[in-house]
C-alpha positions as CSV (number, residue, x, y, z in Angstrom):
1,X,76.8,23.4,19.1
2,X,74.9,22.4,22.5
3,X,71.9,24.4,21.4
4,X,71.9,23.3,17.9
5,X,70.2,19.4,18.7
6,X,68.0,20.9,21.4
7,X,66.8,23.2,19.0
8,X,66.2,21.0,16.7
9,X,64.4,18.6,18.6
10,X,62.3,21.4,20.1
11,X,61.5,22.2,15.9
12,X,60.7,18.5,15.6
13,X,58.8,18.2,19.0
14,X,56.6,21.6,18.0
15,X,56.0,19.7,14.5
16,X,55.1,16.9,15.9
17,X,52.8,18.5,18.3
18,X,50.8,20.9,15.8
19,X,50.6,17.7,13.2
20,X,48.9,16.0,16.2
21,X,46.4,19.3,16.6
22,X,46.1,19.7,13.4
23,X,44.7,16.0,12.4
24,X,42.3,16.4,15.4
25,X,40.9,19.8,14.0
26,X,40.8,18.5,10.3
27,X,39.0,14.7,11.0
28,X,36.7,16.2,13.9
29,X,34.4,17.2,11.1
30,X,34.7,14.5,8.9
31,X,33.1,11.5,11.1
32,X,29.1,12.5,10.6
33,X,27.6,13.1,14.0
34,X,23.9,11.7,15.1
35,X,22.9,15.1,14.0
36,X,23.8,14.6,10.3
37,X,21.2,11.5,10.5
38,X,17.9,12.4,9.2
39,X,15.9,9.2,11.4
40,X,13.4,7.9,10.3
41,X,10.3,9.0,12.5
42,X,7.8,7.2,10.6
43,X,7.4,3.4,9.5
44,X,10.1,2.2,7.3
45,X,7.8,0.1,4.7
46,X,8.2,0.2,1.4
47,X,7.0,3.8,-0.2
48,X,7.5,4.9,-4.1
49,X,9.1,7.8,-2.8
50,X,12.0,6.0,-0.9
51,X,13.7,5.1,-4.0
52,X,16.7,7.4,-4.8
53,X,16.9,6.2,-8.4
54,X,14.1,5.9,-11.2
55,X,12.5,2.4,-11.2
56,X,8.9,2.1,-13.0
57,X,6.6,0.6,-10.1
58,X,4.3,-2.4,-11.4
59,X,2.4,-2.3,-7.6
60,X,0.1,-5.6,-10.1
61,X,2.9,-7.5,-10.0
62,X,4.6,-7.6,-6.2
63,X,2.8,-8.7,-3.1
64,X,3.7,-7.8,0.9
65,X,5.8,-10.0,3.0
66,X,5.3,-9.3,7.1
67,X,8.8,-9.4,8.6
68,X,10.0,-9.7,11.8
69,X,13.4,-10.0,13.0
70,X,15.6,-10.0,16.3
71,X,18.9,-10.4,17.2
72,X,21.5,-10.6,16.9
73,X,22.1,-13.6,19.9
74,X,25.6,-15.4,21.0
75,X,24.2,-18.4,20.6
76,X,22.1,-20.8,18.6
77,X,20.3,-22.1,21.6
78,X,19.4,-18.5,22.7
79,X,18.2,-17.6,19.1
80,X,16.0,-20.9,19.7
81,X,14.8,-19.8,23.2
82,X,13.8,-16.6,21.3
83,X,11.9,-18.4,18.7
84,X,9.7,-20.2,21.0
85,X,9.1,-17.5,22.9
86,X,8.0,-15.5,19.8
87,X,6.0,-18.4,18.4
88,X,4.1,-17.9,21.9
89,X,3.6,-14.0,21.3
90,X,1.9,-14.4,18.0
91,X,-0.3,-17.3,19.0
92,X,-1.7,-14.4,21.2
93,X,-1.4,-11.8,19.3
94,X,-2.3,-13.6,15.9
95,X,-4.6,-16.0,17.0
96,X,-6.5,-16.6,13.9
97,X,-3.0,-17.9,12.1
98,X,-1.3,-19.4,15.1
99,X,-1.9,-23.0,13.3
100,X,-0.4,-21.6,10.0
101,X,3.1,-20.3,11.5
102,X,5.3,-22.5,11.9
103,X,9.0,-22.9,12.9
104,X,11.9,-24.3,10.5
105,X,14.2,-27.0,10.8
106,X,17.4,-25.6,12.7
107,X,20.8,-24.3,11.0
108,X,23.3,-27.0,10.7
109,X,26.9,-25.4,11.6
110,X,29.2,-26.6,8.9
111,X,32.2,-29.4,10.1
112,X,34.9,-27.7,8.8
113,X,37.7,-27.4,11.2
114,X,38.0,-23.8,9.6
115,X,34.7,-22.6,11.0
116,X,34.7,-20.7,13.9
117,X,31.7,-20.0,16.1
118,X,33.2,-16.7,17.7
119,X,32.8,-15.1,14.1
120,X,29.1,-15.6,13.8
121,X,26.0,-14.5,15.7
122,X,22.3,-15.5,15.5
123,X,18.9,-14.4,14.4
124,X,15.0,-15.3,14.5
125,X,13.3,-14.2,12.0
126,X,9.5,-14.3,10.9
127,X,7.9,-13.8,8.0
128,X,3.8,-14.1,7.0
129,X,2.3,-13.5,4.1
130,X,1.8,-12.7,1.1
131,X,-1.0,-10.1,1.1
132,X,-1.9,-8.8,-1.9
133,X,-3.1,-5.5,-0.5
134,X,-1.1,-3.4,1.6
135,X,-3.3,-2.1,4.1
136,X,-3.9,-5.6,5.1
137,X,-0.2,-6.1,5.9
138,X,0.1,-3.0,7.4
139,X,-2.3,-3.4,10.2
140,X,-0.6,-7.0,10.9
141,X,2.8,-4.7,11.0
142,X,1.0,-2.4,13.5
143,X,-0.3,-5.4,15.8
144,X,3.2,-6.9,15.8
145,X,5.2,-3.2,16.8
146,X,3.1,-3.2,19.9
147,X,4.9,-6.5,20.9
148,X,8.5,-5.9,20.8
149,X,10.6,-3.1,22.1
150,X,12.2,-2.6,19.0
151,X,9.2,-1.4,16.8
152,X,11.9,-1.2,14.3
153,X,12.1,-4.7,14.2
154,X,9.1,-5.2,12.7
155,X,9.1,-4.0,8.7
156,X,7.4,-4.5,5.5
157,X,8.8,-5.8,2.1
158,X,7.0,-6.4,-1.3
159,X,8.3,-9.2,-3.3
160,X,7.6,-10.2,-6.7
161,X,4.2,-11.7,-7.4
162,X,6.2,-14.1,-9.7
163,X,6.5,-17.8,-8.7
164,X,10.2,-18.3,-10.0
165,X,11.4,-15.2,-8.0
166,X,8.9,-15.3,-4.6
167,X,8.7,-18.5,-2.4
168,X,4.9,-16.7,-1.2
169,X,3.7,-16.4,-4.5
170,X,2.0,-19.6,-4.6
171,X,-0.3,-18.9,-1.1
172,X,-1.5,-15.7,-2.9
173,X,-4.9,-16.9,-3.8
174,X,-4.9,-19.2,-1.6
175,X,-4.2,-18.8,2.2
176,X,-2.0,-16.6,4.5
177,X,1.2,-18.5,6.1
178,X,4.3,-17.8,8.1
179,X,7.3,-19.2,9.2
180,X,10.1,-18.8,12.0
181,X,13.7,-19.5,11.0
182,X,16.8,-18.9,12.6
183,X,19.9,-17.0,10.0
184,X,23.7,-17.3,10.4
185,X,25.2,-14.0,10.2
186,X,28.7,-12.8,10.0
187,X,29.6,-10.0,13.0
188,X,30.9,-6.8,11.1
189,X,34.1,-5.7,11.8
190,X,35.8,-2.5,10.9
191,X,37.5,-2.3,8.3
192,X,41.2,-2.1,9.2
193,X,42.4,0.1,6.8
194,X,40.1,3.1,8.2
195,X,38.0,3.9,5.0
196,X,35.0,6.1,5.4
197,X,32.2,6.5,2.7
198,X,31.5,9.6,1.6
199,X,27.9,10.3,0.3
200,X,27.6,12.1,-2.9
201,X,24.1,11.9,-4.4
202,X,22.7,14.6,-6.2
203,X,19.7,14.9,-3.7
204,X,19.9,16.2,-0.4
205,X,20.2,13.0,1.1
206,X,21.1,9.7,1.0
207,X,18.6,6.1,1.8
208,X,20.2,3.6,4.4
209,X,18.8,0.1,3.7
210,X,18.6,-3.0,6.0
211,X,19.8,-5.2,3.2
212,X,21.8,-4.3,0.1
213,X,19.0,-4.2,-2.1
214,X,17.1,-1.5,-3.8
215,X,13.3,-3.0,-2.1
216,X,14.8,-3.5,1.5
217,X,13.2,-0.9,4.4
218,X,14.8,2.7,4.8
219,X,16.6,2.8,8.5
220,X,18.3,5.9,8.0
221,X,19.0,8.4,5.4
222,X,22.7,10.3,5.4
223,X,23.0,14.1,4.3
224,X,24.8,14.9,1.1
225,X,28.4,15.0,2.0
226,X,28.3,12.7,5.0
227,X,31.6,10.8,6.2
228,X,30.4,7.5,8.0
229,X,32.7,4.4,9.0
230,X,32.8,1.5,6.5
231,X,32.0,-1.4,7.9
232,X,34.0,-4.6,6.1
233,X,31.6,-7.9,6.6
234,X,33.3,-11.0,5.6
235,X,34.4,-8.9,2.2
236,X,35.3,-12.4,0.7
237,X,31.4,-13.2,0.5
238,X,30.4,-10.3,-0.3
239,X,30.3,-9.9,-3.8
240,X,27.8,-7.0,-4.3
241,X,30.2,-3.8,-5.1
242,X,26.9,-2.0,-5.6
243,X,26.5,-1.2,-2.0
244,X,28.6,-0.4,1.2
245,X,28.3,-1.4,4.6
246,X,28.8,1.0,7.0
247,X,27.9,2.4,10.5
248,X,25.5,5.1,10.4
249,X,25.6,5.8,14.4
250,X,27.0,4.5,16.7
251,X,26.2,0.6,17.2
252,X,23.6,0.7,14.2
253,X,24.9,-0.2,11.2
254,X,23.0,-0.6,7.3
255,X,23.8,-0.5,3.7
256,X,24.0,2.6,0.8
257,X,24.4,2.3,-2.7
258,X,27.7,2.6,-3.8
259,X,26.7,4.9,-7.0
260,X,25.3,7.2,-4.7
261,X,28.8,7.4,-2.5
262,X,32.8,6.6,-2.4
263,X,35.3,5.4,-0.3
264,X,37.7,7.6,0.8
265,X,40.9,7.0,3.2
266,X,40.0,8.3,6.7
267,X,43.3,11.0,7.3
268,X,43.8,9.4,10.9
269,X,45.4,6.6,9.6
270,X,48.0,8.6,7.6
271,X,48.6,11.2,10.5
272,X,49.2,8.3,13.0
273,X,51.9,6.7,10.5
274,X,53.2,10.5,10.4
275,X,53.3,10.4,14.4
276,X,55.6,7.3,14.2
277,X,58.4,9.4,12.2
278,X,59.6,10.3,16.2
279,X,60.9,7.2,16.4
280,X,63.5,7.4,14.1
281,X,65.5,10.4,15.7
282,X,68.8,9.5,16.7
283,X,69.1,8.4,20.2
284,X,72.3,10.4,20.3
285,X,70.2,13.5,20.1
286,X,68.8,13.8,23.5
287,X,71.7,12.5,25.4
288,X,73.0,16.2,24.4
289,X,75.7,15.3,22.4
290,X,76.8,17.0,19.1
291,X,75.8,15.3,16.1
292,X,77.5,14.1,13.6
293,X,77.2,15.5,9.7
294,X,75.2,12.4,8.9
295,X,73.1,12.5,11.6
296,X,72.9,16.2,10.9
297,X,71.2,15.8,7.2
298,X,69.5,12.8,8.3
299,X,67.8,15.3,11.0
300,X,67.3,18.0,8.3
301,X,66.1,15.5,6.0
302,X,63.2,14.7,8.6
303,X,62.6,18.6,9.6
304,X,62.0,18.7,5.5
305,X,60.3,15.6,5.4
306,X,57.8,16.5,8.2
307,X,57.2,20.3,6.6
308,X,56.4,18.9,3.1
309,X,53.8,16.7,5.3
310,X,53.0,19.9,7.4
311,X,52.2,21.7,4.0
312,X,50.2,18.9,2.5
313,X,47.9,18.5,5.4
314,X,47.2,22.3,5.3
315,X,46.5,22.0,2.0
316,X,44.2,19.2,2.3
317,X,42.8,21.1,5.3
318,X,42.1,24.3,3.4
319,X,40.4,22.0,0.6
320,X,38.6,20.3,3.3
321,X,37.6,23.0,4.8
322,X,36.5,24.9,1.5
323,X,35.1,21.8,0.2
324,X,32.8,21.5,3.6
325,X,32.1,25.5,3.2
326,X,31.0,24.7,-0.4
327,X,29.1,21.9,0.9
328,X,27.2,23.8,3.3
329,X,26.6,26.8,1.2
330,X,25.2,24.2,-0.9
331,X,23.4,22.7,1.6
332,X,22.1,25.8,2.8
333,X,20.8,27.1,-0.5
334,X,19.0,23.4,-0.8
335,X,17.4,23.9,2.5
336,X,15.9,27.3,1.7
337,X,14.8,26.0,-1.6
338,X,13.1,23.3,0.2
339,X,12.0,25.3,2.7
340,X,10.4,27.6,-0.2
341,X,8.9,24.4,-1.6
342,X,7.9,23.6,1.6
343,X,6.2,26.3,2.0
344,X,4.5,26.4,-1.2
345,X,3.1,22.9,-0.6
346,X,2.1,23.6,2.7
347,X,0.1,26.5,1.0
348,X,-0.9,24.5,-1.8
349,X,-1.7,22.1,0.3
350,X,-4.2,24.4,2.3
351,X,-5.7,25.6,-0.7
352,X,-6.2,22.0,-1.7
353,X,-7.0,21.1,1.6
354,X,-9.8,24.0,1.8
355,X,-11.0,22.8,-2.1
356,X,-11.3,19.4,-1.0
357,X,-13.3,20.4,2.2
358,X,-15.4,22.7,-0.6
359,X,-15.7,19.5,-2.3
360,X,-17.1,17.2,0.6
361,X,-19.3,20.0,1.7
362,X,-20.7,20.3,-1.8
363,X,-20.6,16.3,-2.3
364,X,-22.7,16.4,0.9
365,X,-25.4,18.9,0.3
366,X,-25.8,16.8,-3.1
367,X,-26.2,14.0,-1.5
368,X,-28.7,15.0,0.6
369,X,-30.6,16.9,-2.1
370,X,-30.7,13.9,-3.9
371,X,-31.5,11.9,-0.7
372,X,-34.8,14.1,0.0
373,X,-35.5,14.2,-4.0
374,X,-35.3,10.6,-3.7
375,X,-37.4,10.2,-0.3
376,X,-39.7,12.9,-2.7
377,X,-39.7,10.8,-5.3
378,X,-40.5,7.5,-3.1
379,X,-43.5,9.1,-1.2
380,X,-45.0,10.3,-4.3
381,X,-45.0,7.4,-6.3
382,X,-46.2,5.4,-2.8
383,X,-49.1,7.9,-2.9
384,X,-49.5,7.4,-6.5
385,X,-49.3,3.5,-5.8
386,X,-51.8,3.8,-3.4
387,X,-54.4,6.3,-5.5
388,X,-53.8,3.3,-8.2
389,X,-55.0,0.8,-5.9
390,X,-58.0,2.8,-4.8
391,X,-59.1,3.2,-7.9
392,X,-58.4,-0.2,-9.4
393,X,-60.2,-1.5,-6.2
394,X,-62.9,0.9,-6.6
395,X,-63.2,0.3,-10.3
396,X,-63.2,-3.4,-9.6
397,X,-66.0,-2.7,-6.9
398,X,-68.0,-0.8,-9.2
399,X,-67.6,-3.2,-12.6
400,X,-68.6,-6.1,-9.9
401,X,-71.6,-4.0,-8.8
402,X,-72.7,-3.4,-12.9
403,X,-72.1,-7.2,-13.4
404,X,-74.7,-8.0,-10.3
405,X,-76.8,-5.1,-11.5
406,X,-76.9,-6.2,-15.3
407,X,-76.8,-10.1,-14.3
408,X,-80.0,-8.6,-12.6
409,X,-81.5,-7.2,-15.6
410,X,-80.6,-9.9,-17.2
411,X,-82.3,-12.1,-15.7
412,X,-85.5,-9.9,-15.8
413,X,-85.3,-9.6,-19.5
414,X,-84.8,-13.5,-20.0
415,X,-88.2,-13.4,-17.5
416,X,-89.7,-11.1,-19.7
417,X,-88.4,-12.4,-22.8
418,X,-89.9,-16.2,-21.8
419,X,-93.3,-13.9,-20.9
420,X,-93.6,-12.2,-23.9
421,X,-92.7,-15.8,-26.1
422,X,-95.3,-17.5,-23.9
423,X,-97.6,-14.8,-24.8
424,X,-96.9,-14.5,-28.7
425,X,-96.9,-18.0,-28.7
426,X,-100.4,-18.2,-27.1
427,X,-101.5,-15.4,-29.5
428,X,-99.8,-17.1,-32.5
429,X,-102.0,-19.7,-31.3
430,X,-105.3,-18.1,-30.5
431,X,-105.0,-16.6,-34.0
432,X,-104.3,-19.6,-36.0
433,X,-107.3,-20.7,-34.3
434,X,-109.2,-17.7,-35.5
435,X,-107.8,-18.2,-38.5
436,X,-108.8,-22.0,-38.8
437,X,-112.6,-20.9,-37.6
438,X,-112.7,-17.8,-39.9
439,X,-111.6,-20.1,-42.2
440,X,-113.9,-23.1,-41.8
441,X,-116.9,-20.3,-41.2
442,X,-115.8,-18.7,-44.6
443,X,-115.9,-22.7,-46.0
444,X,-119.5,-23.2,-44.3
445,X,-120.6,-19.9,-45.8
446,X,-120.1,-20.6,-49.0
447,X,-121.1,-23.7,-48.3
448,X,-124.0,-22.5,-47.5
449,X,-124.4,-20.0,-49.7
450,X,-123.2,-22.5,-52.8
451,X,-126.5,-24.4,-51.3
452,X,-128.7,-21.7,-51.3
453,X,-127.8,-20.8,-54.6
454,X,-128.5,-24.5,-56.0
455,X,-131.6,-24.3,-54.3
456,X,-132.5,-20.7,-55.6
457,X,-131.8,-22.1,-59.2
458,X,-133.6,-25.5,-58.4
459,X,-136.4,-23.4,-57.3
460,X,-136.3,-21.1,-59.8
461,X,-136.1,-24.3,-62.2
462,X,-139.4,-25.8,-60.5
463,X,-140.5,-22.0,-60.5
464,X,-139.8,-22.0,-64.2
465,X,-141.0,-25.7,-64.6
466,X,-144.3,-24.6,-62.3
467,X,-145.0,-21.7,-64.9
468,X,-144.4,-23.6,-68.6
């Protein structure tokens, strides 16, 4: 009956033992790795194609916000230190709108006896806009990265172009402004029941957001079936169950939309509560000493107790482990079908590519065919401009040389014409004189010729007076 208890705690001990192996081997995999994080490479502004759900873009109606934002600091006078010293860096950096940033009256910690300092950390943030286009904002974005050694830091939101919903709306059509203001923020503890969130989207992967909202900047996005730490920040403010706070890697924590994901019960907790079952064994048992009946079923209770646990957690180890198989096979056949489409793209995209380069090449000839047809066009109407005004000067010349010439002859025949009326006039005057002489000759000879014939008769009367 010696052997009985030191075979029985050997059983227990051996339980205990592969129960501690086994919750190793069957959580090792659950906690994502840095691996499973698909970083961001690029900048994390705002794109269409970051949204994981269907929301109609209006891109009329939103304007871009330029934000900055560091921390977080111990203290509210190092957050303030901070400020300055930014205020300094974009006075040099943006000097033409150093006079429109400007800093914000400080946070006023609240005088409740209830608030306590330890549980909150600081942060300067900076925000300039609004822009109405987005390349503007973007270059401002760019200037600012080449400041900070976070580049991250530095992101780009759009905001509703609305008054009632955007504090920048009102400087849209008027002039670009910023501001420097320090935020209160809550330090994130873990949660201490050991939840994890598990992504389940339907696409490969899963957007982690800065902020718990839809239009926030991408950080990080999390592969389909993911396991990462939820992250419990002051749960009793936060009121949004649409999102989950959670630690993506290690020291960098963000936000993922809770339709897109579940939390789940991390299984270390429940194997550690498993691991305390050692402590109720009866002392009695390893001083060597028989045990009694009751301590005998209470022993044989726990042996059963621990196998049902032992068979559970191999169950929920095969389903684990065929629900992560299924997963990957999954995951595989989605990476080869992307892979596929990748492919296709990158070859549509080189056949696009080569019809665009087509394009431009024809676009070019065309428009230098139609520049020479136009340089053509504008040297042979400048010769044609220039045959007009050689003519039109010749012509001129020529109508100016007929008007001389004909004022010429004009004046020769008015000459001529005052001749010829001098002469007719003298002629019309030499002949009425004629006229009057033949005229007063004619009178005279029958004058004369009246007299002759009275004196022919009177002397033929005398002759005939001479004869009777």
């Amino acid at each position: 009956m010696t052997s009985l208890p030191k075979l029985v705690f050997s059983i227990i001990l051996i339980l205990v033992l592969i129960q501690s192996g086994h919750a190793k081997t069957s959580t090792e995999n659950l906690i994502v790795e840095k691996s499973d994080i698909l970083n961001l490479k690029k900048s994390t502004e705002i794109e269409e194609g970051d949204f994981v759900e269907d929301i109609q873009v209006n891109l009329d109606n939103f304007v871009w916000i330029v934000n900055l934002k560091n921390g977080p600091f111990p203290t509210q006078e190092k957050a303030k230190q901070i400020a300055l010293a930014l205020k300094k860096t974009l006075g040099l950096t943006l000097a033409g709108l150093l006079k429109e940033i400007s800093i914000v009256r400080e946070l006023k910690s609240p005088k409740s006896k209830n608030f306590n300092q330890a549980e909150f950390s600081w942060a300067v943030n900076f925000r300039l806009g609004a822009y109405n286009s987005k390349d503007k904002a973007l270059q401002i974005v760019q200037k600012l990265k080449i400041t900070q050694k976070v580049p991250e830091n530095v992101f780009l939101t759009r905001e509703s172009s609305n008054v009632k919903t955007s504090k920048f709306a009102e400087n849209v059509q008027t002039k670009v402004s910023g501001e420097i203001f320090l935020t209160r923020e809550v330090n994130p503890t873990k949660d201490k029941t050991e939840h994890l969130i598990l992504i389940t989207t339907r696409s490969n992967s899963l957007n982690v957001r800065k902020n718990p909202s839809s239009s926030s900047p991408v950080v990080a996005s999390l592969l389909k079936g993911s396991k990462v730490p939820h992250i419990e920040k002051n749960a009793s403010r936060n009121s949004n169950r649409n999102w989950f706070y959670v630690e993506y890697s290690k020291g960098k924590f963000g936000w993922v939309s809770s339709s897109y994901s579940k939390k789940i019960i991390d299984l270390d907790s429940r194997i550690s509560q498993q691991t305390n079952l050692k402590t109720i064994i009866p002392e009695k048992l390893i001083t060597g000493k028989a045990p009694t009946t009751s301590q005998f079923r209470e022993l044989k209770s726990v042996v059963a107790f621990l196998r049902t646990e032992l068979d559970k957690i191999k169950s929920d180890k095969t389903g684990a482990i065929e629900a992560r198989n299924r997963a990957r096979a999954k995951l595989e056949v989605s990476i080869t079908t992307s892979n596929k489409k990748i492919r296709d793209l990158q070859t549509k995209t080189a056949s696009l590519r080569a019809e665009l380069d087509k394009i431009k090449s024809d676009k070019t000839r065309a428009i230098e065919a139609a520049h020479q047809a136009n340089v053509r066009a504008l040297e042979i109407a400048r010769r044609a401009n220039a045959k007009a005004k050689e003519e039109k000067l010749a012509s001129i010349k020529e109508f100016k040389s007929l008007k001389e010439k004909s004022s010429a002859e004009i004046k020769d025949l008015q000459t001529t014409t005052a001749s010829l009326h001098f002469e007719l006039d003298k002629i019309k005057s030499d002949q009425a004189m004629a006229t009057e002489v033949t005229r007063q000759a004619t009178a005279k000879a029958k004058e004369e010729k009246l007299a002759s014939a009275n004196e022919k008769n009177a002397l033929k009367e005398k002759i005939n007076t001479l004869r009777q």
